[in-house]
C-alpha positions, 0 to 999 in steps of 0.5 A, spaced: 858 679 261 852 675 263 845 676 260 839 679 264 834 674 263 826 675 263 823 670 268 815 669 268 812 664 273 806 662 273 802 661 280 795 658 280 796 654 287 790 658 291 793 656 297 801 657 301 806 651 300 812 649 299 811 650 292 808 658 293 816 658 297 819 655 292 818 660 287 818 666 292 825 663 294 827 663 286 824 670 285 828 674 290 835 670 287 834 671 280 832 679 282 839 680 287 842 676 281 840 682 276 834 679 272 827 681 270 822 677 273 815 677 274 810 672 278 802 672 275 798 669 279 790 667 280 789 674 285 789 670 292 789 674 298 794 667 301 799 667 295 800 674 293 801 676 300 807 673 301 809 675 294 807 683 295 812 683 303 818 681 298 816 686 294 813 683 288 806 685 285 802 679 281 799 680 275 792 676 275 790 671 270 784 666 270 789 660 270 785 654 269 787 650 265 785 647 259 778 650 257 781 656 259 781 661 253 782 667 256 790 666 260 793 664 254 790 670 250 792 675 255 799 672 257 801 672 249 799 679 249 804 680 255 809 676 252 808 681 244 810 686 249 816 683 252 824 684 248 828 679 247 829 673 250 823 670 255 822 664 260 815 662 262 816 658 269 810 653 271 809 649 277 804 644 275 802 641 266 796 645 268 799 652 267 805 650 262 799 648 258 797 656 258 803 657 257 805 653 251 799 656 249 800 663 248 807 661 246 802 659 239 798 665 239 804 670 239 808 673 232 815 670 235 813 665 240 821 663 238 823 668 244 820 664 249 822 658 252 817 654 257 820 651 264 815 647 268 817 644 276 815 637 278 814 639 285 809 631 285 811 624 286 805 622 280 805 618 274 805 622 268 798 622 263 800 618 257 794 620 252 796 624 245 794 631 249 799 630 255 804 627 250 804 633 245 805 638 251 811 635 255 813 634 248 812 642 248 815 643 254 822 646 254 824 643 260 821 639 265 825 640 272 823 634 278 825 637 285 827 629 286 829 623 283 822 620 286 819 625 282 822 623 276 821 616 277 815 617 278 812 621 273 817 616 269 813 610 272 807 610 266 812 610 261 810 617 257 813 617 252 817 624 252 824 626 249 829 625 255 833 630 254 828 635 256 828 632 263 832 634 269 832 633 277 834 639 280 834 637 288 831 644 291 835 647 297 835 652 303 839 658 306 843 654 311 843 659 317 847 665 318 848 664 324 846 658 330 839 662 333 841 662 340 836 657 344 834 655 351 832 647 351 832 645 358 831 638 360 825 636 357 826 633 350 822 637 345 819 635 339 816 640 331 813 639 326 812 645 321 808 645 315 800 644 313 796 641 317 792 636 312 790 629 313 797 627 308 802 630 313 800 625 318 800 630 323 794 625 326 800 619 327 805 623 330 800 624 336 798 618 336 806 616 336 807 621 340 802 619 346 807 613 348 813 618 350 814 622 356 818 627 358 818 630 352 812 636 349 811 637 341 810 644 338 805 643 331 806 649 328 802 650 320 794 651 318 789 647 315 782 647 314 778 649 320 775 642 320 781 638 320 785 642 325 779 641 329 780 633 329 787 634 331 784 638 337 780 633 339 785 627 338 790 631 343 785 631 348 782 624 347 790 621 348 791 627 354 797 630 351 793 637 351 798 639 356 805 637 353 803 639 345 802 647 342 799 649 337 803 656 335 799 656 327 803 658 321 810 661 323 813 666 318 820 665 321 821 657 324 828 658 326 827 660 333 822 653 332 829 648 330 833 652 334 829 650 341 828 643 338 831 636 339 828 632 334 824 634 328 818 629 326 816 629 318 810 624 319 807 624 311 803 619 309 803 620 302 809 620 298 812 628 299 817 630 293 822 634 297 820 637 302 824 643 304 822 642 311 827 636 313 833 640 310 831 646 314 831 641 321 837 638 320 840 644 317 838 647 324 841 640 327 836 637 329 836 628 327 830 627 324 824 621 324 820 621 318 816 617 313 821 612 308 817 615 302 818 620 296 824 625 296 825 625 304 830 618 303 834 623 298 835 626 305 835 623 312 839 618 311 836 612 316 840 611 322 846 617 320 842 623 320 836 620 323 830 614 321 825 613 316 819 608 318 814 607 314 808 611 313 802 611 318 806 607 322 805 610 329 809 604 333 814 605 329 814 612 328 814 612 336 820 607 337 825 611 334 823 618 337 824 613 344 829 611 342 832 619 340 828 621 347 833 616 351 839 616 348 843 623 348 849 621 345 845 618 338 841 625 338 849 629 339 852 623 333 846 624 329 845 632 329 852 633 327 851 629 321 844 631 319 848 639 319 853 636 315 848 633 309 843 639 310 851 643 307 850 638 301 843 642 299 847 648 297 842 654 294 847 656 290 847 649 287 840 649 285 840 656 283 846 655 278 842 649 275 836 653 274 839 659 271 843 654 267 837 650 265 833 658 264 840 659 259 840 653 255 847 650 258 843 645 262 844 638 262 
């Protein structure tokens, strides 16, 4: 009989993104598949929203880090309380700290296990204090191999086995989401809007199409959304781009798409975003960095150019725009690789890293 599990995650992450949905996402699977589970969180309004419309009630703790005396106490105090056996799931070394922590300030820290996500692509410290924490640390979990290359990068000095890649996943859709696409070739983008998302090139790129609109759905900062305004208006495509702001369900979105656009500038680790585009059916044009060349798959199911590059980003959407038959050959291929990233894939690795049989 398979043994229930209690599950904490820890969410300092003010804001949503596509970490916030990674745990949301794991939360639900592990309470369907009959664990206990539990999200504490730093009490915002954007992050334990989400978490409260699908049923669950965060605690609150300060979680802030290092000079935080105050998360560890408590959450040890929580732990005392808890019978058997115990994982606590952090999102960055910042809350796996806290975690390791209060491991040490319990009666029996030996019933908890401590699990950290990479969701970055960055080198990692290499100081004695970061040293000693991944080396606390049960297992760290990198979200793609370009997260674990780069934290590997500096050379820490961490035990190995400790270490996983564990590319994350989505639902494919029940369904195809019936979708009216017209003659007109329509672009999306879908996710925050932030200087690194690069949504500044995909207008500029974008600006040398015709016969084509562009839906940017997302929020940002007021101030930089306000810039992104203003650059639509100053290259006199206001008429053929939208601005929807946050969907909470983008099916609809890809499925009255033709091309899915992913402009990053910065080395994203995996972004869910480019899974979900070409689960939809949609090739997709995104920047050749980080974890989205462990997904789009230049020339097959879409192109990778590099990033900040709006010549090139709009040569290969004009490219797509003009020739109807790459577009049919390559969203075939890109709902074929999106198959490959099943969620009951990750989701076995996870629990079996949360049991102990990990690799």
């Amino acid at each position: 009989m398979k043994q229930a599990l209690n599950i904490i995650h820890l969410v300092s992450n003010p804001v949503w993104g596509g970490g916030e949905r990674y745990v949301l996402d794991l939360c639900k699977a592990l309470r369907a598949d009959g664990h206990s589970v539990a999200v504490i969180t730093r009490g915002k309004q954007a992050v334990d929203a989400r978490f409260a419309e699908a049923g669950f009630t965060p605690g609150k703790l300060p979680l802030h880090g290092r000079l935080d005396l105050i998360s560890p106490l408590v959450l040890a105090r929580v732990l005392n309380r808890i019978d058997g056996a115990i994982i606590v799931h952090a999102h960055n070394f910042k809350d796996a700290d806290t975690a390791v922590r209060a491991r040490r300030l319990m009666r029996d820290g030996s019933k908890v296990r401590v699990v950290v996500t990479r969701h970055l692509v960055k080198a990692a410290s290499t100081g004695s204090y970061a040293r000693d924490l991944y080396n606390s640390i049960d297992h760290i979990i990198f979200v793609s191999q370009a997260a674990r290359n780069g934290f590997m990068s500096s050379a820490p000095k961490v035990d190995a086995s400790r270490l996983h890649v564990v590319h994350n996943a989505v639902a494919l859709p029940a369904a195809a989401v019936p979708s009216a696409k017209g003659d007109t070739i329509k672009l999306c983008f879908a996710g925050r809007l932030d200087p690194e998302k690069g949504v500044d090139t995909l207008l500029k790129a974008f600006a040398a199409t015709s016969g084509t609109t562009l839906t940017i759905a997302g929020t940002g900062r007021a101030r930089y959304v306000g810039e992104l305004m203003q650059l639509t208006s100053r290259l006199g495509i206001s008429d053929r781009v939208e601005y929807p702001g946050y969907l909470a369900d983008v099916a609809p979105l890809y499925a009255a798409s033709h091309i899915g656009v992913i402009p990053s500038v910065v080395a994203e680790a995996f972004p869910l975003t480019a899974l979900e585009m070409m689960a939809h059916g949609l090739p997709v044009v995104a920047s050749d960095a980080g974890g989205l060349r462990e997904t789009v798959i230049d020339g097959v199911t879409g192109f990778l150019v590099p990033p900040g590059d709006e010549h090139a980003l709009a040569a290969r959407i004009n490219e797509l725009v003009t020739d109807p038959a790459l577009r049919t050959r390559m969203a075939e291929a890109a709902r074929q690789r999106a198959a490959e990233f099943t969620y009951d894939r990750f989701y076995k690795a996870i629990t079996d890293i949360y049991s102990g049989n990990g690799r």
